[in-house]
MARKOL-822863 format. One record per residue (C-alpha): z, y, x; residue in one letter. Coordinates in steps of 0.02 Angstrom, whole numbers. Layout:
N
c3: Z, c2: Y, c1: X, resn: A
...
This chain:
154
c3: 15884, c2: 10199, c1: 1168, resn: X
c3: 16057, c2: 10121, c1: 1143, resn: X
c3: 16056, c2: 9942, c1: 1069, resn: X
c3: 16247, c2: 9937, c1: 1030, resn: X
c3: 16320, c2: 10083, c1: 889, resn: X
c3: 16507, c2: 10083, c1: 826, resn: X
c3: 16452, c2: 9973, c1: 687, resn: X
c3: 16419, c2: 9815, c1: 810, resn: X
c3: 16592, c2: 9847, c1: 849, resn: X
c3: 16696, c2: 9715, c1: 719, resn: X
c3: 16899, c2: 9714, c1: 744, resn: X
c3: 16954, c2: 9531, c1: 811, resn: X
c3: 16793, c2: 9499, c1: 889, resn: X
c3: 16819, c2: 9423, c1: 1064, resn: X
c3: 16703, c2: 9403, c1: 1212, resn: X
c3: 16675, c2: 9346, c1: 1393, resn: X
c3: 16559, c2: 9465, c1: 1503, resn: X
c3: 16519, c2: 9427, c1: 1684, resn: X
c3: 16574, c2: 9355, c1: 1839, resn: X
c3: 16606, c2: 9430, c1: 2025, resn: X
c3: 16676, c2: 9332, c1: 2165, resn: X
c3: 16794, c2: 9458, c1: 2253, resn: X
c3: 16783, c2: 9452, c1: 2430, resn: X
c3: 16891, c2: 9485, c1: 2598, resn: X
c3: 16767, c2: 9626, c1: 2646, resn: X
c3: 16765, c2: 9721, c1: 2490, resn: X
c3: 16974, c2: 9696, c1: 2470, resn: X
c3: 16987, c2: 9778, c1: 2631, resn: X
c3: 16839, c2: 9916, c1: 2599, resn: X
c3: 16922, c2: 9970, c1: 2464, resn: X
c3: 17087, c2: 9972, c1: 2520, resn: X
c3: 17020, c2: 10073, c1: 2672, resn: X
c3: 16962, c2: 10218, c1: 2568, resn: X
c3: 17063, c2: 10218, c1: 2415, resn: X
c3: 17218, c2: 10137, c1: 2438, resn: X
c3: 17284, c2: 10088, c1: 2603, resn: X
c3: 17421, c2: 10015, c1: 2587, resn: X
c3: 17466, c2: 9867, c1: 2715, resn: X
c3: 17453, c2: 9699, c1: 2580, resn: X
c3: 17290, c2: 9752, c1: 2538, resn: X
c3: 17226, c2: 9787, c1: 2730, resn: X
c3: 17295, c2: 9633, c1: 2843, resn: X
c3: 17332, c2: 9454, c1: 2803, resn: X
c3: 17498, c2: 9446, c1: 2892, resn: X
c3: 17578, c2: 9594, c1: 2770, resn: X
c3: 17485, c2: 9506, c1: 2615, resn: X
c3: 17579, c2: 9347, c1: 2645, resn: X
c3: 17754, c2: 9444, c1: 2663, resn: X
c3: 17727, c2: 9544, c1: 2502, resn: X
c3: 17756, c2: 9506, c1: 2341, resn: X
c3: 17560, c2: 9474, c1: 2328, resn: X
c3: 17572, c2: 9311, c1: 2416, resn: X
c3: 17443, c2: 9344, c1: 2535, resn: X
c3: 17306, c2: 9471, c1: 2548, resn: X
c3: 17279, c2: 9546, c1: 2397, resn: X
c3: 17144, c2: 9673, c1: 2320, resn: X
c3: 17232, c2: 9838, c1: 2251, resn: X
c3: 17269, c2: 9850, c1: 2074, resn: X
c3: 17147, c2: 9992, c1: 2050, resn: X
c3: 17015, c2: 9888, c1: 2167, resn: X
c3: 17031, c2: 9750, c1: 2011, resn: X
c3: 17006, c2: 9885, c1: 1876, resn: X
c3: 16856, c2: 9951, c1: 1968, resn: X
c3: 16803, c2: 9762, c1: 1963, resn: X
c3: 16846, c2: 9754, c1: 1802, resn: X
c3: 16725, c2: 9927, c1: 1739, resn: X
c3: 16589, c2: 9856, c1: 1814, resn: X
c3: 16584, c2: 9704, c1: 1718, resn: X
c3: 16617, c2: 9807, c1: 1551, resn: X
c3: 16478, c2: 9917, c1: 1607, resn: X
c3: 16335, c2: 9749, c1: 1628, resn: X
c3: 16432, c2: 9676, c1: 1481, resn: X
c3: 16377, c2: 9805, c1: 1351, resn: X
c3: 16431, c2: 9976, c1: 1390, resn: X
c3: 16273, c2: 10035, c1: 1478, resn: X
c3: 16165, c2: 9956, c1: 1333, resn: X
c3: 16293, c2: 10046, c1: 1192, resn: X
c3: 16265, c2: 10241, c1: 1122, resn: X
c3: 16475, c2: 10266, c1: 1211, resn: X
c3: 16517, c2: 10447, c1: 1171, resn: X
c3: 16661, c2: 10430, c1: 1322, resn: X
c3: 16838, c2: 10386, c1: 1301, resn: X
c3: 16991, c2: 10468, c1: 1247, resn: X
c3: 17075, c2: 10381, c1: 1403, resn: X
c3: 17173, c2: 10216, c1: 1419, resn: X
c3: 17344, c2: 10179, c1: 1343, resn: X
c3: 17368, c2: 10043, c1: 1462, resn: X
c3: 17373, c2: 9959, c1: 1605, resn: X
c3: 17457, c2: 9788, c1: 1685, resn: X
c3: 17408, c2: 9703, c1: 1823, resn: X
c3: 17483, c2: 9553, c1: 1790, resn: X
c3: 17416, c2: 9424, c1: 1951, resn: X
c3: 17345, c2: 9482, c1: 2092, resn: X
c3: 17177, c2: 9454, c1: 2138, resn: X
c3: 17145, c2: 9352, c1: 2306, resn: X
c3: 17004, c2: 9331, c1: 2418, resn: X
c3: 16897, c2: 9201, c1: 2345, resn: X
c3: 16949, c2: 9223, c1: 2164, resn: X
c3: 16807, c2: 9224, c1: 2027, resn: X
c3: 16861, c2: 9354, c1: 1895, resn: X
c3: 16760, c2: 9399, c1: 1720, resn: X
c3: 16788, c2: 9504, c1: 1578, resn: X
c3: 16874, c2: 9466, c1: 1415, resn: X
c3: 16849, c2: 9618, c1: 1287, resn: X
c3: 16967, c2: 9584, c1: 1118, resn: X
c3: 16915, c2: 9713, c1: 979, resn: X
c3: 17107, c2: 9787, c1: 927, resn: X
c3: 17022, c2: 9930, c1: 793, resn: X
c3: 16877, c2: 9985, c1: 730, resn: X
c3: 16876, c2: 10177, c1: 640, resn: X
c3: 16794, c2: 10291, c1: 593, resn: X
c3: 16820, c2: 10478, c1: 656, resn: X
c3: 16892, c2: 10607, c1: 542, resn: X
c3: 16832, c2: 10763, c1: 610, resn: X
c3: 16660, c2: 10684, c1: 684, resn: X
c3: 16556, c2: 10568, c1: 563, resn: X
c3: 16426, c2: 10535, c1: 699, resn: X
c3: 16554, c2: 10457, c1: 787, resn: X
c3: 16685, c2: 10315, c1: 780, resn: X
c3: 16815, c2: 10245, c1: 908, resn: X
c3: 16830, c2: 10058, c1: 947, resn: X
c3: 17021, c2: 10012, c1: 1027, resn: X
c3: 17000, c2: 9897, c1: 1153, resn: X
c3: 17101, c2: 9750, c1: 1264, resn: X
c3: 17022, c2: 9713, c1: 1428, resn: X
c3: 17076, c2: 9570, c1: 1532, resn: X
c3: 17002, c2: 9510, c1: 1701, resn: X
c3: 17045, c2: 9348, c1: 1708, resn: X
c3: 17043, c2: 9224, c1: 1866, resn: X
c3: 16978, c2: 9056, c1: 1878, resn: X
c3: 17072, c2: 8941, c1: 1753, resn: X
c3: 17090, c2: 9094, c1: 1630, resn: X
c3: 17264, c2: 9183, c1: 1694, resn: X
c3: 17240, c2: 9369, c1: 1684, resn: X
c3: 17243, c2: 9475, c1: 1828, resn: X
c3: 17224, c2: 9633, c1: 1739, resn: X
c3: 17261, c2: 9689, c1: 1570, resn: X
c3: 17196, c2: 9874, c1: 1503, resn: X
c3: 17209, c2: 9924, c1: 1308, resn: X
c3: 17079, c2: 10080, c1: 1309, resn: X
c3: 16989, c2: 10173, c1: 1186, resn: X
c3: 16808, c2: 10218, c1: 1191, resn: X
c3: 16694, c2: 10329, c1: 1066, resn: X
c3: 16531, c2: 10269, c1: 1024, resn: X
c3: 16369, c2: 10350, c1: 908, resn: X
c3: 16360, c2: 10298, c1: 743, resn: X
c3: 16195, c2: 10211, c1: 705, resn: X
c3: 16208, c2: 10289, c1: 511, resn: X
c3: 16308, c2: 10439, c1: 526, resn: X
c3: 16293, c2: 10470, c1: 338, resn: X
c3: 16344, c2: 10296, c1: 263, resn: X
c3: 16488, c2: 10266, c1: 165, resn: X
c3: 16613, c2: 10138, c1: 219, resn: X
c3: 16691, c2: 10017, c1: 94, resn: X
């Protein structure tokens, strides 16, 4: 039984979810089978990117990133899915070593029109690195139940 409905869901409300130490083994796991591209598979091509060194991929960090929403509060919240995400920055990269948790910002809170049991909550994401810089930033959308389908809102 979900413990979070679209009502717990208040515009302006921030929060900090989580931590994960990202590791040399799991940059280079990842890079293996999703994206191997050479910054994100050998030290040497790291440090003569852009990236400054060896560097996870920018979808590795939004993986990172899901999982924390998901322990956060998703998996405890009645989430109907997601209408998809308007956007995505990856602002710092994220090194070996780095210790990176969630930040969820509340943008919007509404209701659906064609779906009363339902209501959509806009989101900002950021993963943010030791010392609070953001590594990734994602504004996304996501449904959720209502817990009173049927009330009226003021």
């Amino acid at each position: 039984m979900p413990e979070l409905f679209w009502e717990d869901f208040v515009e302006g409300d921030v929060k900090t979810f989580g931590s994960h130490t990202v590791t040399e083994a799991e940059i280079i796991d990842f890079a293996r089978q999703f994206d191997p591209q050479p910054m994100h598979l050998d030290h040497a091509a790291g440090a003569a990117s852009m990236l400054g060194g060896l560097a996870a991929s920018g979808w590795h960090s939004c993986a990172i990133m899901m999982r924390l929403i998901c322990d956060g509060f998703l998996l405890r919240a009645a989430g109907m899915g997601s209408p998809g995400v308007t956007e995505t920055r990856w602002r710092e990269p994220v090194h070996p070593g780095d210790v990176v948790t969630l930040r969820r910002t509340i943008l919007e809170s509404r209701t659906s029109k064609s779906r009363p049991e339902m209501g959509l909550v806009t989101f900002r994401f950021e993963l943010l690195k030791t010392g609070g810089t953001v590594a990734v930033d994602q504004v996304v959308v996501v449904m959720f139940g209502r817990r009173n389908p049927g009330a009226r809102l003021a």
